[in-house]
SEZAPA-110971 format. One record per residue (C-alpha): x, y, z. Coordinates in steps of 0.25 Angstrom, whole numbers, always signed. Example, Ala and Ser with C-alpha at 12.3 -4.5 7.8 and 13.67 -1.06 7.14 Angstrom:
% SEZAPA-110971
((+49,-18,+31));
((+55,-4,+29));
***
This chain:
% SEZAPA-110971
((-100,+1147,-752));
((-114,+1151,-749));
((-118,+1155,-734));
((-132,+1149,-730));
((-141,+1162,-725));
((-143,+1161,-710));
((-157,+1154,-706));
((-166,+1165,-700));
((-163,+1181,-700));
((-152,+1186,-693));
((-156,+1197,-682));
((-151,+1210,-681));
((-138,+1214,-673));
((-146,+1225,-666));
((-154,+1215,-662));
((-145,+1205,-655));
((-138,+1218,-649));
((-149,+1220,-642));
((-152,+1207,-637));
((-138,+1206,-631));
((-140,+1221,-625));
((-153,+1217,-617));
((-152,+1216,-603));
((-154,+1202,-599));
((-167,+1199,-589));
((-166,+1191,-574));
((-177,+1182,-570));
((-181,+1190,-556));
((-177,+1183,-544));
((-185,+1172,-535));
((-191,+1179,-525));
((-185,+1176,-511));
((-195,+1163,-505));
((-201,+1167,-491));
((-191,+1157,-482));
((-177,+1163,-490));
((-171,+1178,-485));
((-174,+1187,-498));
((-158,+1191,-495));
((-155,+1176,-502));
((-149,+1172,-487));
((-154,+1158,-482));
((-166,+1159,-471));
((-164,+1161,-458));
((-171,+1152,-449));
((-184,+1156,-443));
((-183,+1159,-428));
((-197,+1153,-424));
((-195,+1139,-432));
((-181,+1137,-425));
((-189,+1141,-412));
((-199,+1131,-414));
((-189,+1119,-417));
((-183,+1122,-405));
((-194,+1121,-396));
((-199,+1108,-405));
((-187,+1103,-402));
((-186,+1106,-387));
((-200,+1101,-384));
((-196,+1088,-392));
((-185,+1084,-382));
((-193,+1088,-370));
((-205,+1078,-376));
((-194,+1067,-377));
((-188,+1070,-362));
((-200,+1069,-357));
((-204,+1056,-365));
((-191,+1050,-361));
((-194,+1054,-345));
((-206,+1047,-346));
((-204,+1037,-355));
((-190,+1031,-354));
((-187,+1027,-368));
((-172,+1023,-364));
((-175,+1014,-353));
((-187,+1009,-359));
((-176,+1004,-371));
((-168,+997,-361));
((-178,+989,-354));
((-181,+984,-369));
((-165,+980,-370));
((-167,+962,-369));
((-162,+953,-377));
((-165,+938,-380));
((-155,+932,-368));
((-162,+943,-358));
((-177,+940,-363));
((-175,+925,-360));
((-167,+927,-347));
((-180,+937,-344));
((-191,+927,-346));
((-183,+915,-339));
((-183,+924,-326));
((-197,+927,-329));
((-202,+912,-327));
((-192,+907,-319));
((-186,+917,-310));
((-181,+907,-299));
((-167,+903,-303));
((-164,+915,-306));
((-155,+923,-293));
((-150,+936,-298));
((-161,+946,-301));
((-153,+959,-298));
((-153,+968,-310));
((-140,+977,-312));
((-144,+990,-314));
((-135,+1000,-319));
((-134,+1015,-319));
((-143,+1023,-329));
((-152,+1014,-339));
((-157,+1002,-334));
((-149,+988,-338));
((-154,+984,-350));
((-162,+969,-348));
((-152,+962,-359));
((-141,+964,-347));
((-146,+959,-336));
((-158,+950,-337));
((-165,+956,-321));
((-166,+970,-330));
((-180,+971,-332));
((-185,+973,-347));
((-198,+979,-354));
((-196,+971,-364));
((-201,+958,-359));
((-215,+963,-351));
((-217,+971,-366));
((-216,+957,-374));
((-223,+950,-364));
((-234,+961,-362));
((-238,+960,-377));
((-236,+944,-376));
((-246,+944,-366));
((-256,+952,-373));
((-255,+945,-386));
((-257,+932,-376));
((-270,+937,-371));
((-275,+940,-383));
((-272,+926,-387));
((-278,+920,-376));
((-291,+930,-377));
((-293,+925,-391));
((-292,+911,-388));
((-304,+915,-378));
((-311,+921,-390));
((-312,+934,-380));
((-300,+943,-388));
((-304,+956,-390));
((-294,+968,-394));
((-300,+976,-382));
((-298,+965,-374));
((-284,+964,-378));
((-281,+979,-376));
((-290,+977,-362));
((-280,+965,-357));
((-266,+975,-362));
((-270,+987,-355));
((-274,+981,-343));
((-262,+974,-343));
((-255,+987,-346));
((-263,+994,-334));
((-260,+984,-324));
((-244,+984,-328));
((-244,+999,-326));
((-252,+998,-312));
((-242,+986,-309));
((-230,+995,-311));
((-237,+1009,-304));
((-241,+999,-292));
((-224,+995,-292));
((-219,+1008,-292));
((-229,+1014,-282));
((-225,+1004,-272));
((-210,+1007,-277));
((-213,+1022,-271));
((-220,+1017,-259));
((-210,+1007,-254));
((-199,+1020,-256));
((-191,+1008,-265));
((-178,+1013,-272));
((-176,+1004,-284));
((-171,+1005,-296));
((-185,+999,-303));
((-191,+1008,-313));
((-207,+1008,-319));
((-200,+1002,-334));
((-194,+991,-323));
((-208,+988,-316));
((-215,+987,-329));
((-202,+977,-333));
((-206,+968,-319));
((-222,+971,-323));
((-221,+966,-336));
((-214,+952,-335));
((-226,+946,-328));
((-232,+945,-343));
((-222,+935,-345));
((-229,+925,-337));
((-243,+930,-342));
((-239,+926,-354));
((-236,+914,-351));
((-248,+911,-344));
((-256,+914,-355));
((-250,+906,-363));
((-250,+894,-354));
((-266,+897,-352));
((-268,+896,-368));
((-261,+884,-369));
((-265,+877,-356));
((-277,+884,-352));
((-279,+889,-339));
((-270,+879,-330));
((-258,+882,-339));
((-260,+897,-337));
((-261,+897,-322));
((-250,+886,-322));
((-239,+897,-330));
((-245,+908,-324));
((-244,+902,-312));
((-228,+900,-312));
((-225,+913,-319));
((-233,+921,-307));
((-222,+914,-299));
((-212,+917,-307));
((-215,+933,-311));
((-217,+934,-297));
((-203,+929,-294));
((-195,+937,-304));
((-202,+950,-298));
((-198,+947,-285));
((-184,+944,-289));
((-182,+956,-298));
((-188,+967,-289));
((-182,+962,-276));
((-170,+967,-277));
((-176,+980,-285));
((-186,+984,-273));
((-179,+977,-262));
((-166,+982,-265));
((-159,+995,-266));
((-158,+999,-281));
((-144,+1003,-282));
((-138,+991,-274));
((-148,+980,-273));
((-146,+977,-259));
((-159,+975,-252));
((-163,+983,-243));
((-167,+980,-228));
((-175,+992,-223));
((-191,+994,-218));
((-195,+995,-233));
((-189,+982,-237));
((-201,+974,-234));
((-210,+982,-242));
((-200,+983,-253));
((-204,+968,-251));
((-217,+968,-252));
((-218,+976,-265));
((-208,+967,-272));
((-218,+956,-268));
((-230,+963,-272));
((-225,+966,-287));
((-220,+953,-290));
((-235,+947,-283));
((-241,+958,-292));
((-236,+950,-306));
((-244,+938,-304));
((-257,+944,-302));
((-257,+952,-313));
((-251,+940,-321));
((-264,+934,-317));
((-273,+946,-318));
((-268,+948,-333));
((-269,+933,-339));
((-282,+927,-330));
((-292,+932,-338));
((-285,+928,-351));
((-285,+912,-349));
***
């Protein structure tokens, strides 16, 4: 049978003898990168940069020590702790403080009692709400006036800031001047300074409703009635020892006395000062 001829001319034995006999070439190796050991070991970390987090880290926690110290977050969470049942509860003593007997809060070791546990805790979240309440009040009543203004708004806020901040300096001065051992704290007298916006809400709201006889009328009975629940909730606080609640019968009671007065006398004034010039 006939062989076809191969397509294409066939190259020589010495040829392909040589081609297997040549040294095969290597592509050169990568040079080593900068952050890598040229001995192909992994890097060795770098004694400045682990230095540097360290100290990072070490004044982090200082900054957050001293944030807590000032500020104390953890309480702060605690006085926030109310619920539906304590709110209600909160406000009915608020405007009617009379039938109510047994104010004594029951305080127990390290944090303070949460407010949903016992309704004579006292709570930030309350004078917050009502603090903003009041504001948005104001405004209303300012625009029904045709006299609102945003820097009139932001006035009326920060003076009502200010005089809270005086209000609970003012407390805690007389506190170290009386020599009182009590248990309050400033988180507690911003608690007992904030309430009285309960009743200046209401006020106001009376006043836009039933102009300026309404006003005095509701203002009127929750002066009475702040005034009530803050002799009844700091008496046995500054009258009493803190850790039994026994009143005391020394020299100092009597102007124990008269500071306990003074504070809860201090709430309708500034009830009045705050709303007057809003009707």
């Amino acid at each position: 049978m006939n062989s076809e001829p191969l397509a294409g001319p066939v190259p020589p034995l010495e040829h392909l003898w040589a081609a297997q006999s040549r040294p095969r070439t290597t592509p050169p190796a990568a040079p080593p990168r900068l952050s890598e050991d040229p001995s192909g070991l992994p890097p060795r970390p770098d004694p400045l940069s682990s230095l540097a987090a360290a100290y990072g880290s070490s004044l982090a926690w200082r900054g957050r020590a001293l944030v807590e110290r000032l500020v104390p977050l953890r309480r702060l969470q605690c006085y926030f702790a109310v619920d539906t049942r304590y709110v209600g509860q909160k406000m009915a003593r608020l405007l009617f403080p009379f039938g109510h007997q047994d104010w004594q809060v029951r305080y127990q070791r390290g944090p303070p009692v949460a407010p949903r546990f016992d309704v004579n805790a006292p709570d930030l979240y309350i004078p917050a709400v009502a603090f903003i309440t009041y504001l948005l009040v104001a405004g209303l009543a300012l625009g029904m006036q045709n006299r609102f203004s945003p820097d009139l708004l932001g006035l009326l806020a920060s003076s009502a800031l200010a005089w809270l901040i005086v209000e609970v300096l003012a407390v805690l001065l007389g506190l170290y001047l009386a020599a009182v051992n009590t248990e309050l704290t400033p988180i507690d007298l911003v608690a007992f300074s904030g309430y009285k916006y309960v009743g200046m809400i209401a006020g106001l709201l009376a006043g836009l409703v039933f102009g300026k006889t309404g006003y005095y009328t509701l203002l009127g009975w929750c002066c009475v009635t702040i005034f009530v629940f803050t002799i009844r909730s700091l008496r046995l606080k500054i009258l009493s020892e803190a850790t039994e609640g026994v009143p005391r019968r020394d020299t100092q009671n009597q102007v124990r006395m008269y500071l306990t007065v003074a504070v809860a006398v201090l709430q309708p004034l500034l009830m009045y000062w705050l709303t007057s010039h809003l009707i």
